[in-house]
MDAnalysis code that builds the backbone (N, CA, C; Angstrom):
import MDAnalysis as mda
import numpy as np

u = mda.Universe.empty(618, n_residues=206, atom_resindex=np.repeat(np.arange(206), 3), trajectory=True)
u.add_TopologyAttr("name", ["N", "CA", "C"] * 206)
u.add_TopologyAttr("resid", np.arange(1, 207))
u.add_TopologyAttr("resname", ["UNK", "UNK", "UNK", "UNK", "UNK", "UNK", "UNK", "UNK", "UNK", "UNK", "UNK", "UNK", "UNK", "UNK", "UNK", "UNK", "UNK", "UNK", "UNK", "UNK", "UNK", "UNK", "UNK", "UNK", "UNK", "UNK", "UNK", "UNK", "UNK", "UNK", "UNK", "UNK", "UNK", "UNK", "UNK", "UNK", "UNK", "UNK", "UNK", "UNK", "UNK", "UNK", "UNK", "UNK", "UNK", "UNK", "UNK", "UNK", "UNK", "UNK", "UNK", "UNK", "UNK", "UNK", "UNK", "UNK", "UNK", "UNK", "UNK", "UNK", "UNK", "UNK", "UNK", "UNK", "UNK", "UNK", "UNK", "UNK", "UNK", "UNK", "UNK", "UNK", "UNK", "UNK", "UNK", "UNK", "UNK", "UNK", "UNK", "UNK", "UNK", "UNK", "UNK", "UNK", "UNK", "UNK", "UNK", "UNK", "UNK", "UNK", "UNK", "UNK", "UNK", "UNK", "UNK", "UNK", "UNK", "UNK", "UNK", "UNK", "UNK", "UNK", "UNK", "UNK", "UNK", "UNK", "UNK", "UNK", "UNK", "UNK", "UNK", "UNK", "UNK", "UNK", "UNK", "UNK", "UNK", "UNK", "UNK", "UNK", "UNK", "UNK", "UNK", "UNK", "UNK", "UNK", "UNK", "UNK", "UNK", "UNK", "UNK", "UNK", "UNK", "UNK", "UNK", "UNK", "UNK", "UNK", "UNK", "UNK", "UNK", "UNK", "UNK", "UNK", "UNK", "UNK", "UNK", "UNK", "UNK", "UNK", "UNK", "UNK", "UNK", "UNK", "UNK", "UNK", "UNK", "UNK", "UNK", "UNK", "UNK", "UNK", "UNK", "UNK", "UNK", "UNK", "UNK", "UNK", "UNK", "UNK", "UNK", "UNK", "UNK", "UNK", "UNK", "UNK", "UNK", "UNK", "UNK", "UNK", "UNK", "UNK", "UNK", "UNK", "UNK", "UNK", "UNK", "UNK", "UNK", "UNK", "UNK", "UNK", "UNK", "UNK", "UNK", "UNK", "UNK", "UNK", "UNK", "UNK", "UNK", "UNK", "UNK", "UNK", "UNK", "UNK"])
u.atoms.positions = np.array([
    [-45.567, -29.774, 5.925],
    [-44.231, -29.403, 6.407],
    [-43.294, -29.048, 5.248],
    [-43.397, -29.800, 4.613],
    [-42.407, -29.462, 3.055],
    [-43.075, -28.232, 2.621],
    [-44.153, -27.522, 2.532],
    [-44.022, -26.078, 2.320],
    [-43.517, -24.957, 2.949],
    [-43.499, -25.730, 4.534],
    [-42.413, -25.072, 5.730],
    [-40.994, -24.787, 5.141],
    [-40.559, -25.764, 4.376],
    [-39.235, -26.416, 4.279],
    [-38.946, -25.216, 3.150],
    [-39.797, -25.497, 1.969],
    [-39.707, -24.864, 1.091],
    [-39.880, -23.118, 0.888],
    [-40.409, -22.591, 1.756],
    [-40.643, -20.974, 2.157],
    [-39.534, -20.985, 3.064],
    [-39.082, -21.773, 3.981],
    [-37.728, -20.751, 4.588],
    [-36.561, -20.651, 3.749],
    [-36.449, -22.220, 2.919],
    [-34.822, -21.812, 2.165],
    [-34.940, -20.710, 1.732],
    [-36.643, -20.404, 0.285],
    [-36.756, -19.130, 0.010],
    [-36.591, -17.834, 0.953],
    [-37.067, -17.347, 1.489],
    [-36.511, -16.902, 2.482],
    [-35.417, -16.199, 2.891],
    [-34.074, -17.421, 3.008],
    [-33.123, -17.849, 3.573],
    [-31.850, -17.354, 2.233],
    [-32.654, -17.546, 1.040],
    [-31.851, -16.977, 0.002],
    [-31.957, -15.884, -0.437],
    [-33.330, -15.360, 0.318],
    [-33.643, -14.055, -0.509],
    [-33.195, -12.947, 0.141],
    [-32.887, -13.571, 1.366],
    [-32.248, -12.727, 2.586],
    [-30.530, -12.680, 1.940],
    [-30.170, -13.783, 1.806],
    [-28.459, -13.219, 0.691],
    [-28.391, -12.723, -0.051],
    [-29.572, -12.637, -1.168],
    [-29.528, -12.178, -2.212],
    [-29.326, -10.179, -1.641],
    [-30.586, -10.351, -1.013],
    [-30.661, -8.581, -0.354],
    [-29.481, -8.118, -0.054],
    [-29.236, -8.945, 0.866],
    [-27.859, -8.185, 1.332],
    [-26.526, -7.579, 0.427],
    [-26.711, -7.904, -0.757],
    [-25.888, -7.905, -1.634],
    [-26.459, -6.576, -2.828],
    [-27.559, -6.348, -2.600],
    [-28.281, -5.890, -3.639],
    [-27.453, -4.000, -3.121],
    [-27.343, -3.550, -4.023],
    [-26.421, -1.892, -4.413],
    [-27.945, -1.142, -3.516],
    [-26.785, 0.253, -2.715],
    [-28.264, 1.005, -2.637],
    [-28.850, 1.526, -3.334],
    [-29.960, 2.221, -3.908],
    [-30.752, 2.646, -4.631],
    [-29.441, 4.355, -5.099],
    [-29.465, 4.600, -6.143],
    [-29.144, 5.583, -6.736],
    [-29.648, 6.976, -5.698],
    [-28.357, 8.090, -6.008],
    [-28.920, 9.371, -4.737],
    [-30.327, 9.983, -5.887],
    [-30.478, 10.361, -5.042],
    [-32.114, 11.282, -5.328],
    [-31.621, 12.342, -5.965],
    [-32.924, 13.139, -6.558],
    [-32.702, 14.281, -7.844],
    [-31.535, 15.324, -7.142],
    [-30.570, 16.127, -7.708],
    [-29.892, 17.073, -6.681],
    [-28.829, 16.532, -5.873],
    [-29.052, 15.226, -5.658],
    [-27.575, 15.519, -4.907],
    [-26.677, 14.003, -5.585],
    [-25.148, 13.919, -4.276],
    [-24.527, 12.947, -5.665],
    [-23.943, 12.045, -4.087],
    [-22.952, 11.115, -4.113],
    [-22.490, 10.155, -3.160],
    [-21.363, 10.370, -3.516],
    [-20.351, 10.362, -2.529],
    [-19.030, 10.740, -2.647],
    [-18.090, 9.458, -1.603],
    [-16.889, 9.236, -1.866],
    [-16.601, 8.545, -0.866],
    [-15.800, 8.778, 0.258],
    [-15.639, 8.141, 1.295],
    [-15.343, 8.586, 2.640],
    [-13.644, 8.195, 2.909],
    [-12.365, 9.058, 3.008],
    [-11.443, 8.623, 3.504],
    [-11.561, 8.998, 4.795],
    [-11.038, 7.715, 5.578],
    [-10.437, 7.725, 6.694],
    [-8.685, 8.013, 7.031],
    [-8.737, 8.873, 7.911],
    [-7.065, 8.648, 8.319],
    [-7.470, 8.457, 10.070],
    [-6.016, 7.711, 10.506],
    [-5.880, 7.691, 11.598],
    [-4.569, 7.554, 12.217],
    [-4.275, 8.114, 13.428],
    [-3.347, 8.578, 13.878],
    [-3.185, 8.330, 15.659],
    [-1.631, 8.088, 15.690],
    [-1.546, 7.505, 17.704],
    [-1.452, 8.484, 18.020],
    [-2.036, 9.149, 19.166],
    [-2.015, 10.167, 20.325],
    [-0.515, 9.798, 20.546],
    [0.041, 8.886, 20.922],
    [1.158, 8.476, 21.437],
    [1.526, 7.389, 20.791],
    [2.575, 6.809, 21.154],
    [3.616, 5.396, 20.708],
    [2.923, 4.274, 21.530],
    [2.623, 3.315, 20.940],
    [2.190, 2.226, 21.568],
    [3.073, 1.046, 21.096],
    [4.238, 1.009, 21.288],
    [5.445, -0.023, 20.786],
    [5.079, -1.108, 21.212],
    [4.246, -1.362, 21.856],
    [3.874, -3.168, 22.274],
    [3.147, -3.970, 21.417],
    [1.956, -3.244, 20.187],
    [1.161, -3.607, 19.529],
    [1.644, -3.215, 18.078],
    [0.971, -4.559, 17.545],
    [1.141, -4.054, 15.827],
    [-0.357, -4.141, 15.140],
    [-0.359, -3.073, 14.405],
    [-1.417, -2.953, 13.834],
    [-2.434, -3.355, 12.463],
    [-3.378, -4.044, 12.556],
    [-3.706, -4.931, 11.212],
    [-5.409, -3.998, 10.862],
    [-5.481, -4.432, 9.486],
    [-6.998, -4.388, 8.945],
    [-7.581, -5.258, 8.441],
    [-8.522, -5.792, 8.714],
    [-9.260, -7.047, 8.327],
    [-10.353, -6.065, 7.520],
    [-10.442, -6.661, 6.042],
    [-11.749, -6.159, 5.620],
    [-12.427, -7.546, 5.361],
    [-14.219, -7.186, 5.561],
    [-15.021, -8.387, 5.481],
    [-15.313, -8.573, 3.741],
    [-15.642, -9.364, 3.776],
    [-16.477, -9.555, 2.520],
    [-16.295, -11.132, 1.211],
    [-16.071, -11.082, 0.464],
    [-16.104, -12.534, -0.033],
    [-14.792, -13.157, -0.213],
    [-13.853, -11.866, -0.755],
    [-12.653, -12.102, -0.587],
    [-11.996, -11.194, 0.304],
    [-12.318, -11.134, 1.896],
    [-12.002, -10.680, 2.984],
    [-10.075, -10.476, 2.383],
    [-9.852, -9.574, 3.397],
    [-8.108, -9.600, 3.889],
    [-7.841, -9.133, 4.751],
    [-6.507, -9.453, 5.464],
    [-5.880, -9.446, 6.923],
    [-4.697, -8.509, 6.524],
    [-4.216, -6.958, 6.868],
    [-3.193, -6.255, 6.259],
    [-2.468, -5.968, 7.389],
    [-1.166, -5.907, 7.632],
    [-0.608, -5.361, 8.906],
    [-0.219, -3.629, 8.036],
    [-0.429, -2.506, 8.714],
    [-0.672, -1.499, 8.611],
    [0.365, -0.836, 9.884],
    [0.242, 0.568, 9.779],
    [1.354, 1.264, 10.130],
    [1.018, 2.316, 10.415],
    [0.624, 2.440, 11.954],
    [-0.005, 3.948, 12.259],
    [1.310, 4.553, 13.071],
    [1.454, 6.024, 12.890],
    [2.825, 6.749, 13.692],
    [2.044, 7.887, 14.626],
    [2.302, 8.255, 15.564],
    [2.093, 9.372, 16.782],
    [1.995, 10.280, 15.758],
    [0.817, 11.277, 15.618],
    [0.710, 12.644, 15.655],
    [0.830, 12.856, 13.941],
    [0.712, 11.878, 13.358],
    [0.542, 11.992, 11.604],
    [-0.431, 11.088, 11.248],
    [-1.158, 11.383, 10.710],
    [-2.273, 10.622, 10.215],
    [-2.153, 9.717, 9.335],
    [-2.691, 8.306, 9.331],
    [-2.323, 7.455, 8.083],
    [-3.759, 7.236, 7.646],
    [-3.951, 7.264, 6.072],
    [-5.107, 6.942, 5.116],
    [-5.167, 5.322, 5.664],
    [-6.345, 4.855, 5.916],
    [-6.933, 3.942, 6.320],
    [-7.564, 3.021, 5.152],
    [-7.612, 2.339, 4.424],
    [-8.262, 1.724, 3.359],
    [-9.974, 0.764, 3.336],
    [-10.536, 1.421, 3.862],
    [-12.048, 0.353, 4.476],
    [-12.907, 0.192, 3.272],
    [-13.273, -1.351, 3.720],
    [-13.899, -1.655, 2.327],
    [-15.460, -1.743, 2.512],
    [-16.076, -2.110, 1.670],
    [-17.380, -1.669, 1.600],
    [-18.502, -2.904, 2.976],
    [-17.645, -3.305, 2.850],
    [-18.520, -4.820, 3.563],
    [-18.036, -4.865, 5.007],
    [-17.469, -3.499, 5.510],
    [-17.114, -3.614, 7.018],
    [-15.439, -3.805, 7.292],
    [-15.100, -3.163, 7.971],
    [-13.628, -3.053, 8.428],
    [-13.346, -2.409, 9.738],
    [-12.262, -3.775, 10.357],
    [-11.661, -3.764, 11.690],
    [-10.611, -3.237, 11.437],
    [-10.227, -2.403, 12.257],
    [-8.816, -2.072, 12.985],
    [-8.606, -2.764, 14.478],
    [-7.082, -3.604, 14.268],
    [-7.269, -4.465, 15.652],
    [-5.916, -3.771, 15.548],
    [-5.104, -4.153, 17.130],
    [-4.191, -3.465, 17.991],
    [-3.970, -4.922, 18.630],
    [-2.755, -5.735, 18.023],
    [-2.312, -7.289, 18.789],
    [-1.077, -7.028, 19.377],
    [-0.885, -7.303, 20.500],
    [0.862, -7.543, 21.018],
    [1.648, -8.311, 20.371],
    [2.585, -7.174, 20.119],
    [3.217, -8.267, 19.779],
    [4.466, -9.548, 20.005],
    [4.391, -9.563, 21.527],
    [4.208, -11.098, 22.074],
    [3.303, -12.281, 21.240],
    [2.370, -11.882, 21.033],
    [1.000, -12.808, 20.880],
    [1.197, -13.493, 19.606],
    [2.225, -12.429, 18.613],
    [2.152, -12.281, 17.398],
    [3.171, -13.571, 17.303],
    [4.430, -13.414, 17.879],
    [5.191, -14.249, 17.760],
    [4.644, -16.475, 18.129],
    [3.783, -15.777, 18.978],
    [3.301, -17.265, 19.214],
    [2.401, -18.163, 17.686],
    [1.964, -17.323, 16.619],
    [1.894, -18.039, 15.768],
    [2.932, -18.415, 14.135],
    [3.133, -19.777, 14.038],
    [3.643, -20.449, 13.095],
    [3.624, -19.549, 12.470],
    [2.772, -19.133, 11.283],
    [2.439, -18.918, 10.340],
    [1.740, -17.454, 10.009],
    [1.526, -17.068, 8.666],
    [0.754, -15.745, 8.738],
    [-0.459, -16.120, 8.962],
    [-1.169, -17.335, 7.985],
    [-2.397, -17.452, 7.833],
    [-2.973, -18.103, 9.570],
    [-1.992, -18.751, 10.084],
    [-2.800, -18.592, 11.461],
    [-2.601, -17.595, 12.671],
    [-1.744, -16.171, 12.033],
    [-2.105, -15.059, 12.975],
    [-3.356, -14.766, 12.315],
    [-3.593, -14.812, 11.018],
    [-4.318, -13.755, 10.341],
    [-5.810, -14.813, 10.325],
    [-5.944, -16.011, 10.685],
    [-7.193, -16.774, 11.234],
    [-7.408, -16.065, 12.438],
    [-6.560, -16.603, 13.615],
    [-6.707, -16.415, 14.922],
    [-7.442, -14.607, 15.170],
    [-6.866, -13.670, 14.193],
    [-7.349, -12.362, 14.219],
    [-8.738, -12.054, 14.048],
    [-9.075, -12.358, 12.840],
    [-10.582, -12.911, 12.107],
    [-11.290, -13.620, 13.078],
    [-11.238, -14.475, 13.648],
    [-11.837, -15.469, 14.582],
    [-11.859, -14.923, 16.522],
    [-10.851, -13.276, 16.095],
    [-11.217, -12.855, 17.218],
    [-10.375, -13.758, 18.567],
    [-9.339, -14.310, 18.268],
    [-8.880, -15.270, 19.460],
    [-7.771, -15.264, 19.413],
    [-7.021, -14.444, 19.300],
    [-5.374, -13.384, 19.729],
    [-5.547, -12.794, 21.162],
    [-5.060, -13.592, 22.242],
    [-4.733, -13.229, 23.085],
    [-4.504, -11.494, 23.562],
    [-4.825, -10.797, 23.908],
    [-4.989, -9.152, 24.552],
    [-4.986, -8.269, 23.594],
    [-5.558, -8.917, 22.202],
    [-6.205, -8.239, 21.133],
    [-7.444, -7.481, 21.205],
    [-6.938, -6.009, 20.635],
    [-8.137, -5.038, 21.078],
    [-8.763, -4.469, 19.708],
    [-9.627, -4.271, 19.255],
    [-9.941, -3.804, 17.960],
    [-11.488, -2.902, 18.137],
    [-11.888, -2.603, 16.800],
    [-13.072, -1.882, 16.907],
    [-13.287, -1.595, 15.421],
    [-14.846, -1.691, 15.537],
    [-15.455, -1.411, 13.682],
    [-15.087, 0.330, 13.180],
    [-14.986, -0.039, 11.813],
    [-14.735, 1.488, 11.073],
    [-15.682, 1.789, 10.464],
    [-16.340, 2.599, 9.939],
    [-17.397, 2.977, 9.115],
    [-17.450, 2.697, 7.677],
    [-18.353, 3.043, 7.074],
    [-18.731, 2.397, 5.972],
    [-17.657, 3.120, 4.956],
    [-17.783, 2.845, 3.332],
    [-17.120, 3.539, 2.721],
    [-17.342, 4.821, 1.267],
    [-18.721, 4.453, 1.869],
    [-19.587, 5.649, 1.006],
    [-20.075, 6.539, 1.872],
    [-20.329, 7.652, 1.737],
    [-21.035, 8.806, 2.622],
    [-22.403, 8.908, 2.394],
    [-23.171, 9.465, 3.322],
    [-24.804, 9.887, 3.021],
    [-24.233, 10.624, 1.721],
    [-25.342, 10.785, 1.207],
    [-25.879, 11.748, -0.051],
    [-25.639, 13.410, 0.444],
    [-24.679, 14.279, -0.413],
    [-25.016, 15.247, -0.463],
    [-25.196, 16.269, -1.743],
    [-25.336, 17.623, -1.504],
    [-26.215, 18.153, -2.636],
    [-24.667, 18.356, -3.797],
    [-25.481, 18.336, -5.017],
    [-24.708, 18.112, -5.937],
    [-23.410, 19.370, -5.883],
    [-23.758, 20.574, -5.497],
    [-23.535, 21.742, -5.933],
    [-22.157, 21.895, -4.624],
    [-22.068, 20.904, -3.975],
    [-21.015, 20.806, -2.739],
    [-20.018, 20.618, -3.454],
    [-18.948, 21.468, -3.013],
    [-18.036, 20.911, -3.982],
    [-16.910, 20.106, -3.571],
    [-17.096, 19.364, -2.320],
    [-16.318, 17.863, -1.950],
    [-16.535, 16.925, -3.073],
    [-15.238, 15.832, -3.372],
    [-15.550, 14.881, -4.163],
    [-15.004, 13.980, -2.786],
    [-14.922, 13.988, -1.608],
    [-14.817, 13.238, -1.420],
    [-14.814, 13.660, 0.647],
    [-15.221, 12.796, 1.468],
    [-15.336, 13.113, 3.111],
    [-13.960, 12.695, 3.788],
    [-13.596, 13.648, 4.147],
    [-12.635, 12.888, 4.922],
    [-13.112, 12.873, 6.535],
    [-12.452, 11.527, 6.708],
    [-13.126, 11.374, 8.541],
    [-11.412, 11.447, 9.524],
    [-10.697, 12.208, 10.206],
    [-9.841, 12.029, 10.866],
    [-10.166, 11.707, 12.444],
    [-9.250, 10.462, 12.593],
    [-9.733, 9.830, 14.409],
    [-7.543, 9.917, 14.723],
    [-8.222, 9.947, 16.145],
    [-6.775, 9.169, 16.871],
    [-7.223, 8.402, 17.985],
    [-6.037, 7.433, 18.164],
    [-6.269, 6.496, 18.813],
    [-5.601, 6.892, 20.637],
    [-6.435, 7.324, 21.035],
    [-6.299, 7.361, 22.088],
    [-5.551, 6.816, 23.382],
    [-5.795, 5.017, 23.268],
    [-5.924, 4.187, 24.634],
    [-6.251, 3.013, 23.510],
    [-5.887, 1.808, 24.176],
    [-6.360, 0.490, 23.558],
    [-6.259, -0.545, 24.845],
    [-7.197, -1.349, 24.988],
    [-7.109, -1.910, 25.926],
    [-8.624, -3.330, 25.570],
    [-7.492, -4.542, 25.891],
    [-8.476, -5.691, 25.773],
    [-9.818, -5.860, 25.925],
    [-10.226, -5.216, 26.586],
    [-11.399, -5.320, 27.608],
    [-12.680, -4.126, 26.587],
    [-11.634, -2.883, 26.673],
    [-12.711, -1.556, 25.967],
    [-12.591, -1.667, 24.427],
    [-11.264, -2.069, 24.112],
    [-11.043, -2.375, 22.462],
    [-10.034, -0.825, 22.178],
    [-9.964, -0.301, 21.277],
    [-9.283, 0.758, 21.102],
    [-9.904, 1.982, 21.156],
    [-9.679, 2.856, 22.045],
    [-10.724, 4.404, 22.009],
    [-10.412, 5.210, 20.970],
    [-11.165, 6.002, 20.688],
    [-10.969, 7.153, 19.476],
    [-11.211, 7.964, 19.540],
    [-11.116, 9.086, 19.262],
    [-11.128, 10.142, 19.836],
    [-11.301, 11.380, 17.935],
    [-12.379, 12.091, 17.814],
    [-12.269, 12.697, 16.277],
    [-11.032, 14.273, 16.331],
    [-10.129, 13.584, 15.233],
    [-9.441, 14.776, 15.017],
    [-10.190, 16.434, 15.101],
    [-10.685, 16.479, 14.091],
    [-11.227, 18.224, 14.322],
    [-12.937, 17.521, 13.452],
    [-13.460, 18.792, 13.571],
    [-14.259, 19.259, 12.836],
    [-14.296, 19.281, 11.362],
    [-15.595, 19.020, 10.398],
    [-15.189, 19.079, 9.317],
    [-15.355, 20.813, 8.809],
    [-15.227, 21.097, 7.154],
    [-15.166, 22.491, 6.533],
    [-16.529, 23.445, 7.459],
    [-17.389, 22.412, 7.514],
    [-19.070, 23.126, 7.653],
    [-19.794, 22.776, 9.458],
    [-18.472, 22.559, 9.658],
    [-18.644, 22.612, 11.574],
    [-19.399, 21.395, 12.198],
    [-19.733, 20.260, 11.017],
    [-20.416, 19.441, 11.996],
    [-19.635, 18.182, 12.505],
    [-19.999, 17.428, 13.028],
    [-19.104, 15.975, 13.336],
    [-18.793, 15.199, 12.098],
    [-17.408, 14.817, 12.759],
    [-17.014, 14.286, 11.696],
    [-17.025, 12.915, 12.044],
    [-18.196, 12.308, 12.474],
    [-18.316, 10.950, 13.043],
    [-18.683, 9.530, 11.742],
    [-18.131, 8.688, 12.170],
    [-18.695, 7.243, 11.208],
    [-19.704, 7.274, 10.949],
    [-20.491, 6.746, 10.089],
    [-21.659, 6.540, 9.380],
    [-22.175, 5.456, 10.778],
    [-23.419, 6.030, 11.521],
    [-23.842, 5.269, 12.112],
    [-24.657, 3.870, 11.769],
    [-24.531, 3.837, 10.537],
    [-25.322, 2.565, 9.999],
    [-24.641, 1.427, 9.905],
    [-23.300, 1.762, 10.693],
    [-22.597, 0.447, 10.483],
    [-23.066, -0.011, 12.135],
    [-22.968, -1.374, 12.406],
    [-22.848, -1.446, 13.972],
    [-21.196, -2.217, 14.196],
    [-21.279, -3.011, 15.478],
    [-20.057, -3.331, 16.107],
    [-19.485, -4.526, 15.375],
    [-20.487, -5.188, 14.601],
    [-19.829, -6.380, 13.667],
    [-19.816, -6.123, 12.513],
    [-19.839, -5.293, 11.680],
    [-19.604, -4.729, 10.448],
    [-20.452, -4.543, 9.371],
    [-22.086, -5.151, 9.852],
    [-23.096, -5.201, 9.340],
    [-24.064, -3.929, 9.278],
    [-23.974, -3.495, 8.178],
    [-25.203, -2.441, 8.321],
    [-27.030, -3.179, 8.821],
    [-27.454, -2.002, 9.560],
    [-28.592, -2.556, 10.154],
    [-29.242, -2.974, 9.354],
    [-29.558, -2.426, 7.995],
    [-30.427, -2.582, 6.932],
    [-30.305, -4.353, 7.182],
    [-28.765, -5.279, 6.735],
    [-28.999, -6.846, 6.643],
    [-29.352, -7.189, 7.702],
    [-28.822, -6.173, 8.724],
    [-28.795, -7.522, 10.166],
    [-30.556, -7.326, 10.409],
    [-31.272, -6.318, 9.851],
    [-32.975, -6.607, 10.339],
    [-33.405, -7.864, 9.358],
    [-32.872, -7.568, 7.977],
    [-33.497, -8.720, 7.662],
    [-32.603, -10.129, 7.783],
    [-31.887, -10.656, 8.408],
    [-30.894, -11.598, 8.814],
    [-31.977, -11.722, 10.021],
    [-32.531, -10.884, 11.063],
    [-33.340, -11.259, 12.099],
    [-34.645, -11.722, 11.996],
    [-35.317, -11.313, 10.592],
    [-36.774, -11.881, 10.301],
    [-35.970, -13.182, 9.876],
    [-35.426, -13.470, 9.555],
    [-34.944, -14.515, 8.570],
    [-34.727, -16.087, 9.720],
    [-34.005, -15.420, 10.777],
    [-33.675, -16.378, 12.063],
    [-35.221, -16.233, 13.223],
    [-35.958, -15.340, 12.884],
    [-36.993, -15.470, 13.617],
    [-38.225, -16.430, 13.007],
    [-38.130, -16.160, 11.722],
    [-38.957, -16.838, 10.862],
    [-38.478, -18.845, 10.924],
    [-37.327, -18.734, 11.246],
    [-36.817, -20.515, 10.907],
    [-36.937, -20.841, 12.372],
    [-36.396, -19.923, 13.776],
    [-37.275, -20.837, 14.816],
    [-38.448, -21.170, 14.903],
    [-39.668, -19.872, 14.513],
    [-41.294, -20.041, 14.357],
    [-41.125, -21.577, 13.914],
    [-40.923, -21.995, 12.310],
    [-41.288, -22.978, 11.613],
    [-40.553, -23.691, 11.980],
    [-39.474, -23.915, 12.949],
    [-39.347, -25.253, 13.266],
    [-39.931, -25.460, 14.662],
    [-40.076, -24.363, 15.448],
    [-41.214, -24.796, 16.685],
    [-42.915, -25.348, 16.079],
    [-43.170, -24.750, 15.022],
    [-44.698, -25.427, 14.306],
    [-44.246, -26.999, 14.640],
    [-43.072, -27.282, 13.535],
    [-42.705, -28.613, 13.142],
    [-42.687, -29.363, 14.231],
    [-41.916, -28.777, 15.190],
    [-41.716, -30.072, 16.341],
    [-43.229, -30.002, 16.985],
    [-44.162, -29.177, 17.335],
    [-45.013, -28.872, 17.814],
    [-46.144, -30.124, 17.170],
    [-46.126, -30.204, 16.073],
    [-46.845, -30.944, 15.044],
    [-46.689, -32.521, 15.350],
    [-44.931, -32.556, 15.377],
    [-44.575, -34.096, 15.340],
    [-44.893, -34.530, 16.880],
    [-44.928, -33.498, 17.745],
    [-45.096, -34.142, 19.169],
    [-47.045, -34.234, 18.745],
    [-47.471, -33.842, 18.180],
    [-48.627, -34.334, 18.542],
    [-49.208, -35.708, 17.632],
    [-48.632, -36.055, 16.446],
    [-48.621, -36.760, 15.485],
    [-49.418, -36.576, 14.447],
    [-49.259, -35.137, 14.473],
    [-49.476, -34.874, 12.831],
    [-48.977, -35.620, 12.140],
    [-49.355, -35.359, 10.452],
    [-48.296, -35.516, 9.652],
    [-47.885, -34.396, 9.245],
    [-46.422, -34.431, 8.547],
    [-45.270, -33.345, 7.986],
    [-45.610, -33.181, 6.475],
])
């Protein structure tokens, strides 16, 4: 059993370590550029105020400032970023900043609507492009507790294609790349602790 013990922490660390590890350098020919976001209200939504939570080790909670029909530069950091939409009723019910800006993070602000942003690097393109940098324009459509905030893409980019988020992010801010290995990682520690109990109900030893 103690080699059980001892292969999942490994495992268990090597799975943090990954997640952390830089992607591999772009390939011969082309270069990585980075991605601004702007975003902008279809309309006035005077009931809600608007925040950005970025994830990561030293996460932050920003109240931000979107206006009808002008676009605001969005700041998303590399480790995943929310845009939430809180009433602000809701807002007033906490003491403090740090427990609006818990309660936000923790997802438990009353008719708080939010939704993930994309990553902050772009796919790889060819060197000879002469962007230094993607811009992604959204507006916010509709926000609503239940759907979270809709979006809707400003235009088209220079070369006609979508100008959509990097689908490699998903709805919790994790690129798939960790969350597959975060899933061998939690599949691997039920296996070995179903062995374990499996073992002790029969009276092995551990």
């Amino acid at each position: 059993m103690k080699r059980f013990v001892v292969a999942l922490a490994a495992l268990i660390v090597g799975s943090a370590v990954w997640a952390d590890i830089p992607p591999p350098p772009p390939a011969a020919g082309f270069k990585r550029v980075p991605i601004e976001y702007k975003v902008e209200l279809a309309q006035a939504f005077p009931e809600f105020t608007f925040f950005l939570v970025n994830w990561g080790p030293q996460g932050t909670v920003k109240e931000i400032k979107l206006i009808p029909k002008e676009p605001s530069v969005v700041k998303v950091g590399h480790y995943g970023t929310r845009l939430f939409a809180v009433p602000k009723e809701a807002v007033k019910g906490y003491a403090t900043e740090k427990e609006l800006h818990d309660a936000i993070t923790d997802l438990k602000v009353p008719g708080a609507a939010w939704l993930e942003i994309g990553g902050d690097t772009s796919p790889d393109i060819k060197k000879e492009d002469p962007r230094t940098k993607i811009v992604k324009e959204y507006i916010v459509e509709k926000i609503d507790p239940k759907e979270g905030i809709i979006l809707r893409k400003a235009k088209k980019d220079e070369k006609g294609t979508d100008d959509a988020p990097d689908d490699e992010y998903t709805d919790v801010g994790i690129p798939r790349g960790r969350l597959w290995v975060a899933g061998v990682a939690a599949c691997l520690a039920l296996t070995l602790a179903g062995l374990w109990l499996a073992r002790r109900n029969r009276g092995e030893p551990h």
